[in-house]
C-alpha positions, 0 to 999 in steps of 0.5 A: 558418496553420490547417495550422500550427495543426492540426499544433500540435495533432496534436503536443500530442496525440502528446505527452499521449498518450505522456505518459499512456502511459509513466505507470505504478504497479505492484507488483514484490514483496511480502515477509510475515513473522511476526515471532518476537514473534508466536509464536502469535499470528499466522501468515501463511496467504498473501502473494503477487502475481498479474500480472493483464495487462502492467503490472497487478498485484493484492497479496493476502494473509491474515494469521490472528489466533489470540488474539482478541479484539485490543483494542490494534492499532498500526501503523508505517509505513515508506517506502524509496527504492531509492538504492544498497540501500533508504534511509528516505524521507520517511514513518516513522509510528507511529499507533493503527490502530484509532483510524484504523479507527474515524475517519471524521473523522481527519486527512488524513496520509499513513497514512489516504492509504494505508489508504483506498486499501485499505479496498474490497480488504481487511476493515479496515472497523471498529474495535476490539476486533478480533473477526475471525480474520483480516485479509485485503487481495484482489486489490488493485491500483496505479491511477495514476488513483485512486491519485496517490501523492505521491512522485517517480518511482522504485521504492520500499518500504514496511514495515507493521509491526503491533503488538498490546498493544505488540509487534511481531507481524507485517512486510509490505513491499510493494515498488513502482515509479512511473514518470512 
């Protein structure tokens, strides 16, 4: 009986084990754009992945801001699924960046979910006017531990577009996958 009990628990084990194993949160591309409504106002110093280890991947990058201050920052956030090309999935988010910037008490959504994740790796750490030349995000990686993302397994898109004053200024597309 307590063979059989042991050997119940050794193949419970192998299974979490191999569960935990194959649980994986990654960057596999990051695509940065001035958008040609941004012609002098904002240039991309650089936008690029750095594979720290097997399956660890850090995002860094460094938009300048040339006309400062800004006082009226908007984002749209976009998320893809990849199903023959990339499909809108789920989430298409218009909000008042500097409002999210500024509000420690604003509402659980799924905007606020991914730029808290950012905050420690970036300078988005207060609210406008933005005086800084700069927004920059470093050496930010994909933790499923610390970052559960509330979607299925698959490789996915998503699309940050700022708009400053009303107009679209700069795209980043950050392209991931989420295997359980």
């Amino acid at each position: 009986m307590i063979a059989s009990a042991e050997k119940l628990q050794y193949t419970n084990l192998k299974k979490k084990n191999k569960k935990r194993g194959t649980r994986l949160l990654k960057f596999t591309n990051v695509k940065c754009m001035d958008l040609p409504t941004s012609r002098g106002f904002t240039k991309y110093e650089y936008c690029r992945l750095k594979v720290i280890r097997r399956n660890h991947v850090e995002l860094s990058l460094k938009v300048s801001l040339l006309q400062l201050p800004i006082r009226n920052l908007t984002a749209r956030l976009q998320c893809f699924q990849r199903r023959d090309g990339y499909r809108p999935f789920m989430y298409n988010i218009l909000f008042d960046f500097c409002k999210l910037m500024s509000s420690s008490n604003y509402a659980i959504s799924f905007e606020r979910f991914i730029f808290d994740s950012i905050r420690k790796h970036s300078n988005f750490n207060h609210s406008c006017p933005w005086k800084e030349n700069h927004m920059t995000v470093e050496k930010f990686a994909l933790e499923l531990d610390k970052i559960n993302m509330p979607v299925p397994s698959g490789t996915y898109r998503l699309d940050f577009t700022f708009y400053a004053y009303g107009i679209a200024r700069t795209l980043t597309q950050v392209f991931f996958e989420k295997i359980e």
